[in-house]
PyMOL CGO cylinders between C-alpha atoms (Angstrom):
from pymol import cmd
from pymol.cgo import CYLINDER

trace = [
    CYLINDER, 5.30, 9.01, 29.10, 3.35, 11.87, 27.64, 0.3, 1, 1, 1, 1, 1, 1,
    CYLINDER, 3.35, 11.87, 27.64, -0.11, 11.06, 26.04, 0.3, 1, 1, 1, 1, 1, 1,
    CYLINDER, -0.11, 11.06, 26.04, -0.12, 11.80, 21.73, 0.3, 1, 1, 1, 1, 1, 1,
    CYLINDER, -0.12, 11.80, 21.73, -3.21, 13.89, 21.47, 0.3, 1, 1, 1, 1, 1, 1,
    CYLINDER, -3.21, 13.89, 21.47, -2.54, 13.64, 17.70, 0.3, 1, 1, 1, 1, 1, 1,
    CYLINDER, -2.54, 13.64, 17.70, -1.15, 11.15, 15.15, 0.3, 1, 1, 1, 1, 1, 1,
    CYLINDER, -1.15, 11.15, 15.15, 0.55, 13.00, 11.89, 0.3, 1, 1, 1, 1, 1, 1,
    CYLINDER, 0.55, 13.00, 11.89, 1.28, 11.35, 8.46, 0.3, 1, 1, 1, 1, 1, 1,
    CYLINDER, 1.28, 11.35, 8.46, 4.45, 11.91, 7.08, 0.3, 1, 1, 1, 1, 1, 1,
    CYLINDER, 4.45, 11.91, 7.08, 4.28, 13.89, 4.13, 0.3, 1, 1, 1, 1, 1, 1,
    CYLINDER, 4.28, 13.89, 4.13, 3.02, 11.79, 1.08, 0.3, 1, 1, 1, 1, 1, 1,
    CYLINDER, 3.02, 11.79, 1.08, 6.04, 11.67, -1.93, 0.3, 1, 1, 1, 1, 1, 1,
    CYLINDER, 6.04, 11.67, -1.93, 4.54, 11.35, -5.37, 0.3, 1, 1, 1, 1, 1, 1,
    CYLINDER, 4.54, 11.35, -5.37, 6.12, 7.88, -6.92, 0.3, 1, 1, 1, 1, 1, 1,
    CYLINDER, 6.12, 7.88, -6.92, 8.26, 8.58, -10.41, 0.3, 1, 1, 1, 1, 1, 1,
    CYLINDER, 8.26, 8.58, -10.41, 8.79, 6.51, -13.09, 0.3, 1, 1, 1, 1, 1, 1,
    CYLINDER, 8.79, 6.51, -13.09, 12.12, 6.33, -14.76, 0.3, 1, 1, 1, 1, 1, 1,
    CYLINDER, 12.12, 6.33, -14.76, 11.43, 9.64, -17.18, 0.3, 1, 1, 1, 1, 1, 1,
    CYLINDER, 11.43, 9.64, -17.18, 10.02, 11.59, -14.35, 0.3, 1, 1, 1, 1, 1, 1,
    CYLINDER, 10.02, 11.59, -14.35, 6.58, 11.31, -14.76, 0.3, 1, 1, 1, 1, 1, 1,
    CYLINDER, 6.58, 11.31, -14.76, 4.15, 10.25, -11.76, 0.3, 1, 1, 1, 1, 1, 1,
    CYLINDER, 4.15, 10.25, -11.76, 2.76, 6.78, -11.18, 0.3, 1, 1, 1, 1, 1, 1,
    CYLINDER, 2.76, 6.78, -11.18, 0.31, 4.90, -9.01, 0.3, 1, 1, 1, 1, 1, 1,
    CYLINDER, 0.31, 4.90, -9.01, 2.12, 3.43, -6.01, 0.3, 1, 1, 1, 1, 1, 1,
    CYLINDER, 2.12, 3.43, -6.01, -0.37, 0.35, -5.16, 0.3, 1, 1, 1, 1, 1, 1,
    CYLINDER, -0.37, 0.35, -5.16, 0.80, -1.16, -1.47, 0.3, 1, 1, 1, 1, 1, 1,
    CYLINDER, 0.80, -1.16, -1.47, -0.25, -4.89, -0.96, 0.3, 1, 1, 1, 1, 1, 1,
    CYLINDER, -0.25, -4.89, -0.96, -2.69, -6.27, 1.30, 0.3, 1, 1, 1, 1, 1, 1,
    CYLINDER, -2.69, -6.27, 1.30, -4.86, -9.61, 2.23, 0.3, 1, 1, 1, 1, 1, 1,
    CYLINDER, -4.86, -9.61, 2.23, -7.99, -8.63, 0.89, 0.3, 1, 1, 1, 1, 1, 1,
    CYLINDER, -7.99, -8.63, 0.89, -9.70, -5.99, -1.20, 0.3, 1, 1, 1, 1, 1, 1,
    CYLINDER, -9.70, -5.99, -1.20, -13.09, -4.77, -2.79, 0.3, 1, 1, 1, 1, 1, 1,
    CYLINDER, -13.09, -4.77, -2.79, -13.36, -4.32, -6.72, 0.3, 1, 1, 1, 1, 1, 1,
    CYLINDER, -13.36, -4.32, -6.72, -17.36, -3.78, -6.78, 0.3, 1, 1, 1, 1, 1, 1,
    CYLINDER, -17.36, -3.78, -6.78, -19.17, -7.26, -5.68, 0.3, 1, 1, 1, 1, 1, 1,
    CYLINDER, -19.17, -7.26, -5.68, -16.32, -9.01, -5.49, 0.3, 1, 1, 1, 1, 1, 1,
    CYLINDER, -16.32, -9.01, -5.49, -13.90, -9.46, -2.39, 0.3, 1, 1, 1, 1, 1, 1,
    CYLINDER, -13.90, -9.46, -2.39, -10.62, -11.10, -2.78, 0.3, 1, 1, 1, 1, 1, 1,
    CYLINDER, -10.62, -11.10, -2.78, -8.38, -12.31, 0.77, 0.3, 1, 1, 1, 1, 1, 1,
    CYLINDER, -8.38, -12.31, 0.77, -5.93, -13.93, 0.52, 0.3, 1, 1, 1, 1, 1, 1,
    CYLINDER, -5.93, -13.93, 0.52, -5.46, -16.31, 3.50, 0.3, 1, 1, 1, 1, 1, 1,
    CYLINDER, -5.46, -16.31, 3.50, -1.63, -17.56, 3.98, 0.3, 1, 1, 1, 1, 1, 1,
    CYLINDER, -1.63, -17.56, 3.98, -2.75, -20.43, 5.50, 0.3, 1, 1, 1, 1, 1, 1,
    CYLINDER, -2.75, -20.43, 5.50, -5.30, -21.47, 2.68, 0.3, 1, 1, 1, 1, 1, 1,
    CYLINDER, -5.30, -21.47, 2.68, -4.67, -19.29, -0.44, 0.3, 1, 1, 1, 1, 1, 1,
    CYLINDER, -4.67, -19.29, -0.44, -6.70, -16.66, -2.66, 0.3, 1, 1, 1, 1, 1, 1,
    CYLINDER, -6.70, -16.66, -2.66, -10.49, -16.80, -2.23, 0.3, 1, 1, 1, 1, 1, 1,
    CYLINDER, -10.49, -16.80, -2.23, -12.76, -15.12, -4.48, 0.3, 1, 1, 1, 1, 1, 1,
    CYLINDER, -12.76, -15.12, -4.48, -16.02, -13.75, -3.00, 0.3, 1, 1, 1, 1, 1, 1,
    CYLINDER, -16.02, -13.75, -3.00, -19.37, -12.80, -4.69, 0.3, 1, 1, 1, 1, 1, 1,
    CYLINDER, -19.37, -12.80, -4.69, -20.65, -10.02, -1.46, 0.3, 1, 1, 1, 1, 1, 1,
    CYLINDER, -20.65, -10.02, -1.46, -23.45, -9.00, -3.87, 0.3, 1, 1, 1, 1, 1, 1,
    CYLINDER, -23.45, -9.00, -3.87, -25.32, -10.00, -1.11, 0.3, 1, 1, 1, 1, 1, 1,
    CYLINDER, -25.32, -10.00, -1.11, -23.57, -9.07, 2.15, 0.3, 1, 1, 1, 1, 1, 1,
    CYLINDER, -23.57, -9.07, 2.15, -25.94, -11.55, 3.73, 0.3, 1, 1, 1, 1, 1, 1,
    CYLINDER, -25.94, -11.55, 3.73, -25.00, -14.23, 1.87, 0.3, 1, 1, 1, 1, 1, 1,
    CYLINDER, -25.00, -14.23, 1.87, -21.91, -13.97, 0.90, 0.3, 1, 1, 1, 1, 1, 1,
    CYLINDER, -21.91, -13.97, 0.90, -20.43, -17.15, -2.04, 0.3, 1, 1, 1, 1, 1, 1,
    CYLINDER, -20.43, -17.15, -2.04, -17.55, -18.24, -2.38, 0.3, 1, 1, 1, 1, 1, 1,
    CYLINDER, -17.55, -18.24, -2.38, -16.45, -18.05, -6.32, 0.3, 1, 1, 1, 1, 1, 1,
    CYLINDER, -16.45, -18.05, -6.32, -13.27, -19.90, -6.37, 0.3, 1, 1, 1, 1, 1, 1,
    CYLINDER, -13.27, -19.90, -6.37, -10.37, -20.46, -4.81, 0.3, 1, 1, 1, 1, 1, 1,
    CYLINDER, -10.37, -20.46, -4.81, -6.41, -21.06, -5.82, 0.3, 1, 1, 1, 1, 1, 1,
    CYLINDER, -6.41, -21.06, -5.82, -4.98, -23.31, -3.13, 0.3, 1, 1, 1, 1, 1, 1,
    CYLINDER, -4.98, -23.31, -3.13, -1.44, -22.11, -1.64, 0.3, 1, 1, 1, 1, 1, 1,
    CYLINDER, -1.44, -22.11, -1.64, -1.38, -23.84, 1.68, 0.3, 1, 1, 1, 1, 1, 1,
    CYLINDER, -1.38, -23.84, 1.68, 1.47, -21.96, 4.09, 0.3, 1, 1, 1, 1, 1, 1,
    CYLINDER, 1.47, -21.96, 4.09, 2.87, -19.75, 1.81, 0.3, 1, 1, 1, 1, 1, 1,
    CYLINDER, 2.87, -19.75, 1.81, 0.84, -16.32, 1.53, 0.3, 1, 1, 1, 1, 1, 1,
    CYLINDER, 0.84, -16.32, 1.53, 2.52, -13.08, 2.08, 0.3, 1, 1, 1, 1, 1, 1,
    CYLINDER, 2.52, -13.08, 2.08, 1.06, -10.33, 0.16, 0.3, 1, 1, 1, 1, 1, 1,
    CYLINDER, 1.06, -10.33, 0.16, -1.37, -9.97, -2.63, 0.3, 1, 1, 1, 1, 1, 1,
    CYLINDER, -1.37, -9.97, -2.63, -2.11, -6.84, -5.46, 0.3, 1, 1, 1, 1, 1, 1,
    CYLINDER, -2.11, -6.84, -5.46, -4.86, -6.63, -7.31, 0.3, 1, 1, 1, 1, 1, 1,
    CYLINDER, -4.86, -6.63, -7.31, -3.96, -5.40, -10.91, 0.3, 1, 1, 1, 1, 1, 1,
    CYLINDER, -3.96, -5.40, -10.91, -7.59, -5.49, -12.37, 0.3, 1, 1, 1, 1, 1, 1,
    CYLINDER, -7.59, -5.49, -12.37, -10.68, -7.04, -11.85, 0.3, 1, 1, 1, 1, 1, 1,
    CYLINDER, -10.68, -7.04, -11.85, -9.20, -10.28, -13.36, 0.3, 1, 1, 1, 1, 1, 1,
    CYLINDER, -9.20, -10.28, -13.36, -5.11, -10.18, -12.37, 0.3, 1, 1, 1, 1, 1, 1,
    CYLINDER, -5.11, -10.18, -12.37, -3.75, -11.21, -9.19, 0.3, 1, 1, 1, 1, 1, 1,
    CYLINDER, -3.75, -11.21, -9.19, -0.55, -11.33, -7.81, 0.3, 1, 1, 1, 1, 1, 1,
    CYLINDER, -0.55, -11.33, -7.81, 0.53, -12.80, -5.03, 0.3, 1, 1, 1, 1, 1, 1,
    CYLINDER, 0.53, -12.80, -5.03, 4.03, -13.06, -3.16, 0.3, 1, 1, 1, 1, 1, 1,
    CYLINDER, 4.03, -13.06, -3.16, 4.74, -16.15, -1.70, 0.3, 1, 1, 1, 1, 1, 1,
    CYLINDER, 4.74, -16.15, -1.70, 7.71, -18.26, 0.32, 0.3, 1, 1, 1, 1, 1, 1,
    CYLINDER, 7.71, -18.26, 0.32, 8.01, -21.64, -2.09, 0.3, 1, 1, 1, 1, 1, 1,
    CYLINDER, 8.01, -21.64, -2.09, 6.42, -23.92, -0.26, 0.3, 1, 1, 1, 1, 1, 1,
    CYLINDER, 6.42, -23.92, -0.26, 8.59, -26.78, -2.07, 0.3, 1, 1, 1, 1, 1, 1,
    CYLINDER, 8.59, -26.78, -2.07, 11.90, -25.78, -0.65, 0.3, 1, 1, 1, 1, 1, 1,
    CYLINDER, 11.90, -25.78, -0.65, 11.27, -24.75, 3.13, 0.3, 1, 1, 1, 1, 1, 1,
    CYLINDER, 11.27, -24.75, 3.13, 14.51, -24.56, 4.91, 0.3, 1, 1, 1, 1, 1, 1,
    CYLINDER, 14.51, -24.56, 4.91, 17.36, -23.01, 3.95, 0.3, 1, 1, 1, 1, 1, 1,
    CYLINDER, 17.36, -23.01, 3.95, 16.93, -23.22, 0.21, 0.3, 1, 1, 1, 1, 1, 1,
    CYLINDER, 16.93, -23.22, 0.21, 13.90, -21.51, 0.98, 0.3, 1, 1, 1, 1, 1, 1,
    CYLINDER, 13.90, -21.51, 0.98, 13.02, -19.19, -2.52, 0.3, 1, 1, 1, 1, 1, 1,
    CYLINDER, 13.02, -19.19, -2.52, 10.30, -16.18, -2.36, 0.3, 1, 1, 1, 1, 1, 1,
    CYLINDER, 10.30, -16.18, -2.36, 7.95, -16.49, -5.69, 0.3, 1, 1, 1, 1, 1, 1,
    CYLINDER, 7.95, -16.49, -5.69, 5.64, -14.56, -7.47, 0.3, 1, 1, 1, 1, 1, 1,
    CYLINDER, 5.64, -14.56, -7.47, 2.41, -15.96, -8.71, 0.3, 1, 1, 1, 1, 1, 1,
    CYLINDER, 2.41, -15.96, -8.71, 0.31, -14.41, -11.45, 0.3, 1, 1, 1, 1, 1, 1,
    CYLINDER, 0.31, -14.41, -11.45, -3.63, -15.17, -11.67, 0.3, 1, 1, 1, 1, 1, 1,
    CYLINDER, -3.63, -15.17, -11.67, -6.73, -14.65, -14.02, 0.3, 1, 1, 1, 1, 1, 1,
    CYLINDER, -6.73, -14.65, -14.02, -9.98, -14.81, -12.53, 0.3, 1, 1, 1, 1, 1, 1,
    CYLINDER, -9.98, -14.81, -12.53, -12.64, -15.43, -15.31, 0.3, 1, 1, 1, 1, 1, 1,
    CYLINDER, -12.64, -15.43, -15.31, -16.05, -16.06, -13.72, 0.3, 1, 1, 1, 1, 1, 1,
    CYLINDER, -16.05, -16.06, -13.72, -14.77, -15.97, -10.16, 0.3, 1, 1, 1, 1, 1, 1,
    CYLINDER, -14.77, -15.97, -10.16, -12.37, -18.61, -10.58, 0.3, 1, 1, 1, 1, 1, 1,
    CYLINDER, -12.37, -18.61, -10.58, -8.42, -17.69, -10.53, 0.3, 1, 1, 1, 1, 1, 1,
    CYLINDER, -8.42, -17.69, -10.53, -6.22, -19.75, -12.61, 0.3, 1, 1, 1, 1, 1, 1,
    CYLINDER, -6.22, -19.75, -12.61, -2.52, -19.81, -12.79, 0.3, 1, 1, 1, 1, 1, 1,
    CYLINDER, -2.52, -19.81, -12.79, -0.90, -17.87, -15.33, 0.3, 1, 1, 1, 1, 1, 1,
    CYLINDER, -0.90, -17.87, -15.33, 2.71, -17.77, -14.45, 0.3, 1, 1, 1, 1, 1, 1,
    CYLINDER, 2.71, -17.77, -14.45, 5.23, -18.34, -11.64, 0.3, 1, 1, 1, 1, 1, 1,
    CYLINDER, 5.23, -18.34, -11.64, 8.22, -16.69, -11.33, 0.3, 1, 1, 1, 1, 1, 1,
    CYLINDER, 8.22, -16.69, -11.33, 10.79, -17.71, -8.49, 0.3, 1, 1, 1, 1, 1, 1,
    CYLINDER, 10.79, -17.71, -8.49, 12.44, -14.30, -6.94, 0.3, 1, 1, 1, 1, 1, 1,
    CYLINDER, 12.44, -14.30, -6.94, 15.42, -16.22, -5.36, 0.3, 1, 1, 1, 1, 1, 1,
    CYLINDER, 15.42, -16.22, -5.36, 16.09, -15.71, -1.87, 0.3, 1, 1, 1, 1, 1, 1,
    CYLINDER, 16.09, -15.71, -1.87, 14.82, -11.97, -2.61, 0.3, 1, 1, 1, 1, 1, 1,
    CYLINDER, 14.82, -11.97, -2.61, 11.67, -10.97, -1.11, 0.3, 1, 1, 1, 1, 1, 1,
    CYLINDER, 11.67, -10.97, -1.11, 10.41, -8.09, -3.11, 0.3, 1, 1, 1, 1, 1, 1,
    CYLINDER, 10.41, -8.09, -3.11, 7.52, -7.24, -0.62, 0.3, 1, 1, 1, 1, 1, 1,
    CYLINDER, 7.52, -7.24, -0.62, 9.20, -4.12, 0.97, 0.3, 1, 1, 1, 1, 1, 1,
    CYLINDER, 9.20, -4.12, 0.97, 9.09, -2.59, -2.14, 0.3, 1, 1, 1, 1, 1, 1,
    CYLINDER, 9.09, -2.59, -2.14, 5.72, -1.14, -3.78, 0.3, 1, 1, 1, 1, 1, 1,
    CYLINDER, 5.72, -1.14, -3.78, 4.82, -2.83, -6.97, 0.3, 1, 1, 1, 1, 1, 1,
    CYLINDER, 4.82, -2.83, -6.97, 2.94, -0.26, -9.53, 0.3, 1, 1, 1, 1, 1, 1,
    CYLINDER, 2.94, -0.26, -9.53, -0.03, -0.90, -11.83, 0.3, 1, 1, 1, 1, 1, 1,
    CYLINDER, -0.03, -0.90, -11.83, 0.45, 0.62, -15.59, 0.3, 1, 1, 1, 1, 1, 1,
]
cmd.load_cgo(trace, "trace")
């Protein structure tokens, strides 16, 4: 087997809305940075909101409890979360994917809506910010 001396990115496609213009493509993740604030999403424990103002001493802000169902979270603004998750109601065969919609006012996410996706999981697809 040959060593890679080099890795190379495909070549990036600009994302289109359905006129044609070009959009933001945002791809999910467990955790990210908006200024002093980190937000991970654990699937084992749910969204945590951290103050990091002080790296040392990092605080926990609040937290929205999804025990065993975390899959992927976006971060739409410094106060909207989503985050995919398996139903953790139905496990089995009837199984359903959801989406769950947060504020965070004052470090503390609250539920705003949740919408059940079926047995869709819309994950492999990129969800935009607009």
């Amino acid at each position: 087997m040959a060593a890679i001396d080099k890795v190379t990115a495909a070549p990036a496609e600009v994302a289109r809305d359905a006129s044609g213009a070009a959009r933001e493509v945002v791809e999910s993740d467990i955790w990210n940075i908006d200024g002093d604030t980190l937000y991970f999403f654990n699937q084992y424990r749910g969204l945590q909101v951290v103050d990091i103002a002080k790296p040392d001493a990092p605080i926990v802000r609040g937290t929205f409890e999804l025990p065993a169902a975390g899959e992927q979270m976006y971060l739409l603004s410094p106060n909207r979360v989503v985050l995919l998750a398996r139903d953790n109601c139905r496990w089995g065969q009837d199984a359903e994917s959801e989406l769950v919609l947060l504020e965070v006012v004052a470090g503390q996410p609250t539920l705003v809506a949740e919408i059940a996706l079926g047995d869709f999981f819309i994950a492999r697809y990129p969800i935009t910010c607009e």
